[in-house]
Structure formats: C-alpha cells, structure tokens
C-alpha positions in Angstrom: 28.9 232.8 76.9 27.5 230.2 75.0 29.3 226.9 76.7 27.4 228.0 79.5 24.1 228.6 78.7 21.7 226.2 80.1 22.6 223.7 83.0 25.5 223.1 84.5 25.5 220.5 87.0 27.4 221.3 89.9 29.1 217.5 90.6 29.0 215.8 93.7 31.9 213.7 94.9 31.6 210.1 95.5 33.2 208.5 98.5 33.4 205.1 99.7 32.8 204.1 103.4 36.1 204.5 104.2 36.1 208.0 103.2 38.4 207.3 99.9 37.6 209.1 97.0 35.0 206.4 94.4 36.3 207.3 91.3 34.1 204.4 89.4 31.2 206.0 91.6 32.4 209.3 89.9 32.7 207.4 86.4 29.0 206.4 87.0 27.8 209.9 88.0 29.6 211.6 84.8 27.7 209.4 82.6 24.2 209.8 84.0 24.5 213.5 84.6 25.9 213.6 80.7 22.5 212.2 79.6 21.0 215.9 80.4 23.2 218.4 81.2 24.9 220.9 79.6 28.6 221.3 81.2 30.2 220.3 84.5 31.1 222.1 87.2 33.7 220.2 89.8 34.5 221.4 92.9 32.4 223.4 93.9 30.3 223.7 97.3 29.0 220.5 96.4 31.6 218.8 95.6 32.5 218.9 99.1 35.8 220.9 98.1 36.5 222.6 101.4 37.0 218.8 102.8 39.2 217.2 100.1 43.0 217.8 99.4 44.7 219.5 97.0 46.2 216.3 95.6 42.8 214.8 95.6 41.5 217.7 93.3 43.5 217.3 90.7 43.2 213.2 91.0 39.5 214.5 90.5 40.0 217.2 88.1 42.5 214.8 85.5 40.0 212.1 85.9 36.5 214.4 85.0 39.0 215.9 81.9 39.9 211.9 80.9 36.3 210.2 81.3 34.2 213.4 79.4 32.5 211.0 77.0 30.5 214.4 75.2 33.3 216.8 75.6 31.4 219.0 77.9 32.4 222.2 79.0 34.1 221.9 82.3 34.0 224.8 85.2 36.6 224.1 87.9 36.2 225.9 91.7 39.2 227.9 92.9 37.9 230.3 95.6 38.7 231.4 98.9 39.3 234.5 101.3 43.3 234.5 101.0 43.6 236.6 97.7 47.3 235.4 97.3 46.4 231.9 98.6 43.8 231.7 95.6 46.3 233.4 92.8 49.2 230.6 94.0 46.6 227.6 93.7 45.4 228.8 90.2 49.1 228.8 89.1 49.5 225.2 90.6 46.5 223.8 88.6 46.3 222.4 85.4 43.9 224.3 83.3 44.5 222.6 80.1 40.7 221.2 79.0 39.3 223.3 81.6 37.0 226.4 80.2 36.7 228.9 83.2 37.0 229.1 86.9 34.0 230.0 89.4 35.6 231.7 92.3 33.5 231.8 95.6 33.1 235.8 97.1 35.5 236.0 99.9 33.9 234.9 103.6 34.7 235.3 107.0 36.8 238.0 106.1 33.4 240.1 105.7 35.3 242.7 103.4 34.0 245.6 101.7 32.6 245.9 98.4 35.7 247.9 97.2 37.5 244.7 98.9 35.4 242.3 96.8 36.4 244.3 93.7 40.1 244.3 94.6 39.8 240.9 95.2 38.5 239.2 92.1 40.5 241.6 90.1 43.7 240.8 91.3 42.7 237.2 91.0 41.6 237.8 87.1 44.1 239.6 86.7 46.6 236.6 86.8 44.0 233.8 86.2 45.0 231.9 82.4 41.0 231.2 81.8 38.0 233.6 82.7 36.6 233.6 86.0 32.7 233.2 86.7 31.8 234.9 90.1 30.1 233.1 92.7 27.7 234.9 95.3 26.3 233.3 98.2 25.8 234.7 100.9 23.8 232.4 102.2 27.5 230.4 103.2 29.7 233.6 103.0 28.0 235.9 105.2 28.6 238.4 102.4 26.4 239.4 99.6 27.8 241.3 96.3 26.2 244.0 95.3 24.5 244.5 92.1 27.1 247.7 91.9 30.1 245.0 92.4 29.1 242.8 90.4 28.2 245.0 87.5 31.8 247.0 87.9 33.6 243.7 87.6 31.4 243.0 84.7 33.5 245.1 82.9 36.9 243.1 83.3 38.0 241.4 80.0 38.9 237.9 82.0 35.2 238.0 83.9 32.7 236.5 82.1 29.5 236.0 84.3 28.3 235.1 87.6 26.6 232.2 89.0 24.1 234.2 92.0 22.4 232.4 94.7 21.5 235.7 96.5 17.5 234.1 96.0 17.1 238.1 95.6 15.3 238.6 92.1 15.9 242.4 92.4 19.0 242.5 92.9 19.6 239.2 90.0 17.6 242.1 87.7 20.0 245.0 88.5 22.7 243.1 87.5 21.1 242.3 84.2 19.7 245.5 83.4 23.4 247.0 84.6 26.2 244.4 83.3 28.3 244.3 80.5 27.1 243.0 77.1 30.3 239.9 77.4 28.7 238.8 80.7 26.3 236.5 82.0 24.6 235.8 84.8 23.3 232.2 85.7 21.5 231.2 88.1 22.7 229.0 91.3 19.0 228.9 93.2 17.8 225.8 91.2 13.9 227.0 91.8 14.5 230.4 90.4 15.9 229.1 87.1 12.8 230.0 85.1 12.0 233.3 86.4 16.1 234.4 85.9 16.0 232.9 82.3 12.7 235.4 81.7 15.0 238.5 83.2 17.8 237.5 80.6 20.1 235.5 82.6 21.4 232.2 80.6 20.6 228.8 83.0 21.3 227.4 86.4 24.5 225.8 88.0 22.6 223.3 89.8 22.5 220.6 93.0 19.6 218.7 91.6 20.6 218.4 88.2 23.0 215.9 89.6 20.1 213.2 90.4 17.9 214.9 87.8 19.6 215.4 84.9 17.0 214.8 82.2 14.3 216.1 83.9 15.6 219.5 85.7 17.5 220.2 82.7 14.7 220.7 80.7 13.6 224.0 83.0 16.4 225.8 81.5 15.6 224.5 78.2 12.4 225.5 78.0 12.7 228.8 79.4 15.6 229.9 77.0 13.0 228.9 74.0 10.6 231.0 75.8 8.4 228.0 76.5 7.9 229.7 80.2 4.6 228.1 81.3 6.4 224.1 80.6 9.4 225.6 82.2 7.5 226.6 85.5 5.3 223.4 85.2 8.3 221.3 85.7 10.1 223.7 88.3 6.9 223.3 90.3 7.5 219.7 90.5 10.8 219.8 92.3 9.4 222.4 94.7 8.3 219.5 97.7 11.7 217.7 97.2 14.1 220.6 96.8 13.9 221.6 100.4 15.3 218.3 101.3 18.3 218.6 99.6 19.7 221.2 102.2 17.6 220.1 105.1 20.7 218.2 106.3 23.1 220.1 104.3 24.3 219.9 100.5 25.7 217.8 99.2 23.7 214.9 102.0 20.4 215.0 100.5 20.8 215.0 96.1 24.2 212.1 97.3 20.4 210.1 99.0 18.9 210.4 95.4 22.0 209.2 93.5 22.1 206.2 96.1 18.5 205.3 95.6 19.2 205.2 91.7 22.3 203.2 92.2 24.5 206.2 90.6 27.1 206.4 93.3 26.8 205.3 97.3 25.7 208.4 99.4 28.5 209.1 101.6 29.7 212.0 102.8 32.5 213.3 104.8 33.0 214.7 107.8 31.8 217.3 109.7 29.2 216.3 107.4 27.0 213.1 108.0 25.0 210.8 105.9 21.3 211.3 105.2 19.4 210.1 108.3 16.4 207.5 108.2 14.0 209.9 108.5 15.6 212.2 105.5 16.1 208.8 103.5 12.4 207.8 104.3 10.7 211.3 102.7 13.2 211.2 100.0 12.0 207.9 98.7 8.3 208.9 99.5 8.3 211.9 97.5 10.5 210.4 94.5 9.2 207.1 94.6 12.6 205.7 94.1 
C-alpha cells in the first residue's frame, strides 16, 4: 500500500506530427514528472491506450522500465470488457519491474455487479502482480458499487482502487467497508484533499503530468493532515482543471506540456489537438 500513497501521475504519451510514438518527448516528460511525483502510471486513459498497439505498449512500457531515473513505482493499464481477452494480454506482458496493474471496470458490456465481481476475479485470479480497480463511469457507462468494490476488497491479489465516481458517499462506503490490505486513491484530481481526509491514500492524476511539483503537494499535505494548505493549493487548479477535459483528456494537460516545452501536444486520432481558442485560455490562466 505504501508504493502508492500519494501521487501517481497518470502519463501522457507523446507523439510526433506524424502520429509516431516521441520517445525523447517521453524521455523528457519522465524526468519532469519525476521532479514531483510519486509513481507512474502508463497506459492508462490518458495515455491514449485504446489508440496505440500492442507492440507499441510494450515499446512504451520497456522504455518507461529503462529510463526510471528514481526507480519509481510503475502501475501498468491492462483493462477491457473481454474477460479472456484481458487474462491472454496479461500473460503476453512483461511484468518484470512493473508493481501492479489498474484494470478499467468492464464497459459497453453494461454487466451486473455480480458480472463485475466475476470479472476482476477471474482476472486476479491469474494476474502475476496485484490489480488496482479502476471505476469510471463517467467513460464506462458503469459505476461499481461500494458493495462491489468492498467484496473484491477481500481478494488477496486486489489491492486498491483508483475511483473517479466524483461521488464522496459512495468513495466513503468504500472506506468505512473495505478490507484493512486495500486502498482506495483517488482518480478526480480536485477531490484529492477531501478523499485523503476520509482515509483514502492520494490521487492518480491528469494534471500531475504538467504540474508535478505543484499538484503533488495536495496529496502531500493532506496525508500530514496539513488540510487547509492542501485545499489552498487544490483551489488553485479549480479555473484550469475544467480545461483539461473540455476537448477531451489527454488534449488539454498535452497543451500545458507544449507550452513548457516538455513534449509537443499531439494527439491522435479520433482525437484532435487543442484548438486556438483552448490554447488561448490555457496560456491566459497559466501564464505560460
């Protein structure tokens, strides 16, 4: 539980214009985000992983493992709503260096919670490293219950969940319900603070990509129990955090790392770059 308390940054993935993969973009981003973060997380929703090969995620996923200049914990995204699919994938990986899987709920499927049980158990079940569960139902149409959640708690090879329900309650339940070897993190990056005060352990977050230093120090805080600097510096990502999804993640926090001259900010398709009119308010209100 403890490699992941705090902030994980949930990596973008650098492309160049031509749509190839910019692995010294990706060189550059693992050393800034390193400056603040506490582990990686590659491949998830942000990475852009539902557009990029299999052969391209390991090319990514050898190349975080070889250029970890801190040794960081590393989180690697195998999900999906083909149980089997998901089992055969894990066996294909290499999972040497990496220190847990997060494994999206099932989508478009829209199965039951008994399904969602059956699911991640079979998965965990045959998975060499622990699985962190991933709820969003924001992109699977699907939320987890607190009930769910708390009966997989209780696998041996399921060791937290990030949630990005946005429902405190429910994030409570959990808590107040879950086994003592689980954790629950957050993955709304404004609702870091107010998780860490109802016990969960940090954020897997978007903006922690262009804000390392800074965001990470919400978590930080809060886990001292420093909650008023904690909320102080949450409340200053409040104007800019909307813009991150405005035109879809990754588009918006890819802007901020081009207007730091981290990595270039494209994105692939059916995604598109960052408008003028995003690109204008995101420099306004960062003053980059």
């Amino acid at each position: 539980m403890d490699l992941f308390r705090g902030t994980g940054v949930a990596l973008v993935t650098p492309f160049k214009q031509d749509g190839s993969i910019d692995f010294p973009g990706l060189k550059s981003l693992l050393d800034f985000t390193a400056q603040g973060v506490d582990y990686y997380v590659v491949m998830g929703t942000t990475g852009e992983s539902a557009t990029i090969s299999a052969d391209e995620k390991a090319e990514i996923l050898s190349f975080v493992k070889a250029n970890n200049s801190k040794q960081l914990p590393i989180v690697y995204g195998i999900g999906g709503n083909n149980t089997l699919e998901v089992v055969k994938t894990i066996e294909a990986t290499d999972l040497e260096g990496v220190d847990a899987l997060l494994s999206v709920s099932p989508y478009y499927n829209k199965p039951s919670q008994a399904g969602i049980v059956a699911h991640f158990e079979y998965i965990a079940d045959r998975s060499p490293v622990p699985l962190i569960l991933y709820n969003v139902p924001g992109r699977t149409m699907s939320n987890m219950s607190a009930d769910t959640t708390i009966q997989l708690s209780k696998h041996n090879n399921i060791i937290g969940i990030k949630e990005a329900s946005a429902d405190l309650k429910q994030c409570k339940a959990i808590i107040n319900g879950m086994d003592s070897n689980f954790f629950l993190t957050s993955g709304e990056d404004l609702m870091t603070s107010d998780l860490v005060k109802a016990g969960g352990i940090g954020i897997i977050s978007v903006l922690a990509n262009g804000f390392p230093k800074e965001f990470s120090k919400i978590a930080e805080q809060a886990l001292v129990g420093n909650y008023e600097t904690s909320d102080t510096i949450t409340a200053s990502f409040k104007a800019v955090n909307p813009l991150m999804y405005e035109e879809s993640n990754p588009v918006g926090v890819k802007e901020v790392l081009r207007l730091k001259g981290v990595c270039e900010g494209y994105v692939r398709l059916p995604l598109l770059a960052a408008t003028t009119d995003l690109k204008s308010r995101i420099q306004s209100l960062t003053g980059l």
